[in-house]
C-alpha positions as CSV (number, residue, x, y, z in Angstrom):
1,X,34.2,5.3,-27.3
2,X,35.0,5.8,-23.7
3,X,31.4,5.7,-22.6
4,X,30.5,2.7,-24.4
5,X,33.1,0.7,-22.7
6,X,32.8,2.2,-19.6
7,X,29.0,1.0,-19.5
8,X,30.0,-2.8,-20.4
9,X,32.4,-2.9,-18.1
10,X,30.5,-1.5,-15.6
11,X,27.7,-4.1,-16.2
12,X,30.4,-7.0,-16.0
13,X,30.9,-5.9,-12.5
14,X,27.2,-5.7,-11.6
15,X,26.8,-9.0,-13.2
16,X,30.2,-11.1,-11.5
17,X,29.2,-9.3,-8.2
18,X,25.4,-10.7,-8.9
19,X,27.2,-14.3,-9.6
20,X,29.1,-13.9,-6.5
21,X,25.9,-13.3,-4.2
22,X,24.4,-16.2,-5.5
23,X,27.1,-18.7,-5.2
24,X,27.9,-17.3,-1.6
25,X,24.1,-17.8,-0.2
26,X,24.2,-21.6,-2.2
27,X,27.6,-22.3,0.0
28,X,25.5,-20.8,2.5
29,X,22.5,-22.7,2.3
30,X,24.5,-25.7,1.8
31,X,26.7,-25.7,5.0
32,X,23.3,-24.8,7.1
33,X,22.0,-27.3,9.5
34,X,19.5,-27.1,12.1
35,X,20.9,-27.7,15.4
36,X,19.6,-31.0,17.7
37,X,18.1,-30.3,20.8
38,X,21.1,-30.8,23.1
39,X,23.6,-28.6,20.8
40,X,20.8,-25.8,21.5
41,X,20.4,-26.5,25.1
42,X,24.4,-26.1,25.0
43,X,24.5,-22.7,23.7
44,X,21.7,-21.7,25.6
45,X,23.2,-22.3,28.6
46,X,26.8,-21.0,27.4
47,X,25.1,-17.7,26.7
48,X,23.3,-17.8,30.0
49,X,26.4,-18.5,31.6
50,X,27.9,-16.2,29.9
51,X,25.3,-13.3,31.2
52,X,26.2,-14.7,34.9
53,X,29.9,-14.1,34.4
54,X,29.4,-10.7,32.7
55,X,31.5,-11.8,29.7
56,X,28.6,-10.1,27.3
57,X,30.0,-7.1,25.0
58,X,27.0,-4.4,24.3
59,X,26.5,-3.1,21.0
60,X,26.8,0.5,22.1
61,X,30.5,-0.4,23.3
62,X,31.2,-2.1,20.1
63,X,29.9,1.1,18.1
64,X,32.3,3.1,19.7
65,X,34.9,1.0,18.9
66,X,34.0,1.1,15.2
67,X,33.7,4.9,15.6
68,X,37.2,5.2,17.5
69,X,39.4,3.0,14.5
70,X,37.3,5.1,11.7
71,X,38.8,8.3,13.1
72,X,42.3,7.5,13.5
């Protein structure tokens, strides 16, 4: 008895989480935009302004981070 309603609740889950994929990639796909040429030569030269300023975080740095909070 247990079992049985174990296994169609258990595929309810699988199938809302399934539903909720799809609806979030649609609100995704929806909201995407390509950029024009001067937003892109915007960020461009943010992130290369950025690099000049040394206001870059590295991924190793950010690892750590994750590793320190998932310790304490």
């Amino acid at each position: 008895m247990y079992i049985c309603c174990f296994r169609i609740t258990k595929s309810i889950i699988y199938a809302l989480e399934d539903l909720l994929r799809k609806s979030k990639a649609e609100v995704f796909e929806k909201e995407l935009y390509p950029l024009s040429l001067e937003q892109l030569n915007a960020e461009v030269d943010k992130a290369l302004d950025d690099e000049r300023n040394n206001r870059l975080i590295g991924a190793e740095y950010l690892k750590n981070k994750i590793r320190q909070r998932e310790l304490s």
